[in-house]
N, C-alpha and C positions, 0 to 999 in steps of 0.2 A: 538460429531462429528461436531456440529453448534455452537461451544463455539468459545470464543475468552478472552481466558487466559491472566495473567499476563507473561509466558511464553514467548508468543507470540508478546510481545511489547516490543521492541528495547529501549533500556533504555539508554545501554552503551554508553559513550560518545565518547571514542576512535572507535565506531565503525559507530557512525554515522557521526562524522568527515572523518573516512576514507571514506565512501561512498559519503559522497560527492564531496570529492577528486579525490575518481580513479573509482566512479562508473559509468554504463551506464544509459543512460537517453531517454526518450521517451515523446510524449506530445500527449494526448488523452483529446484533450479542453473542459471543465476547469479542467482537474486534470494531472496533471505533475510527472509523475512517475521514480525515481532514483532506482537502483536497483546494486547489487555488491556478487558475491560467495562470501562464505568464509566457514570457519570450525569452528564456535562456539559449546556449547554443549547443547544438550536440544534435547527434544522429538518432539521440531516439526521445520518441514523443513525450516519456514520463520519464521523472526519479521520482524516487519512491525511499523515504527512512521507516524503518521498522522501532519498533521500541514495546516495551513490558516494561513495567513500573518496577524498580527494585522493594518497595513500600508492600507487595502482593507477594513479591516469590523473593525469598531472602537470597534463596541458594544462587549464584551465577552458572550452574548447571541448568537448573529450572527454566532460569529464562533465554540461557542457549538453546533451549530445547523448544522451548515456542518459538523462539526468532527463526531457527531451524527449520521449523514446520509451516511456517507462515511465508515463510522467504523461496520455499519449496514450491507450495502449493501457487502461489504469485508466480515464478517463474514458468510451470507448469499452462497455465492458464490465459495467462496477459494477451497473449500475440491474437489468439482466436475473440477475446470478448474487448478489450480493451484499446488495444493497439488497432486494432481494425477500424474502429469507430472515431479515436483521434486522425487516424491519418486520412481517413476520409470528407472529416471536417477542417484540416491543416490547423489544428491545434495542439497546443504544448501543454501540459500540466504539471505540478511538484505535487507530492502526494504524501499521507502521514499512515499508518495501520498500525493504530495502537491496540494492544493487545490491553481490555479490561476484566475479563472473566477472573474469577476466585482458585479456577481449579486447574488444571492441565487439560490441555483439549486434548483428544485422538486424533491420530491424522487425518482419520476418516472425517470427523467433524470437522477439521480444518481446511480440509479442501472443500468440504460442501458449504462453511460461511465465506469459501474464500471467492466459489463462483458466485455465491448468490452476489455479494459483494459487490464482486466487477461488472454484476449485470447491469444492479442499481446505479453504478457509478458511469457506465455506458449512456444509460436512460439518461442520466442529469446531463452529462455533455453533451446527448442530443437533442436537448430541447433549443 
């Protein structure tokens, strides 16, 4: 229930192309979320790619360490605010969480943009 599968990670390139093409977009500072329906196949409602800009955090520690916390706090979270609300509507999404902030979040801060986040992003798929 609190996993975060291979599944579950947007891999396809024609599909994270298109979401960043014709998908919507939302900004909960520092993390910038791209989001787009579609109908791929697999068991679970969402993939989701993570990313940090190597241009902000030179070190590739740095941005292990956000991708880490944000991938965390995401898996922590999804099933209660997210997952609930897709399957309720029998809808599919691919999803982007780009990390933009300057500085290194705390975890604590990461999990609190990460709810806020998923609430916002509940609201939009429910209208």
């Amino acid at each position: 229930m609190y996993t975060f599968k291979k599944e579950e990670r947007l891999c396809n390139k024609k599909l994270i192309d298109e979401l960043f093409h014709n998908g919507s977009s939302f900004l909960c500072y520092p993390i910038q979320v791209s989001w787009l329906f579609t109908d791929f196949t697999g068991h679970y409602p969402v993939q989701v790619v993570f990313s940090v800009p190597k241009r902000r955090f030179n070190h590739a520690t740095d941005r292990n360490l956000i991708k880490r916390r944000t991938r965390e706090t995401y898996r922590r979270y999804k099933q209660d605010h997210l997952y609930a609300t897709l399957n309720a509507a029998g809808k599919k999404i691919v999803l982007s969480v780009g990390y933009i902030g300057k500085e290194i979040a705390s975890y604590d801060l990461a999990e609190k943009k990460m709810l806020k986040l998923l609430k916002l992003l509940s609201a939009e798929i429910a209208k």
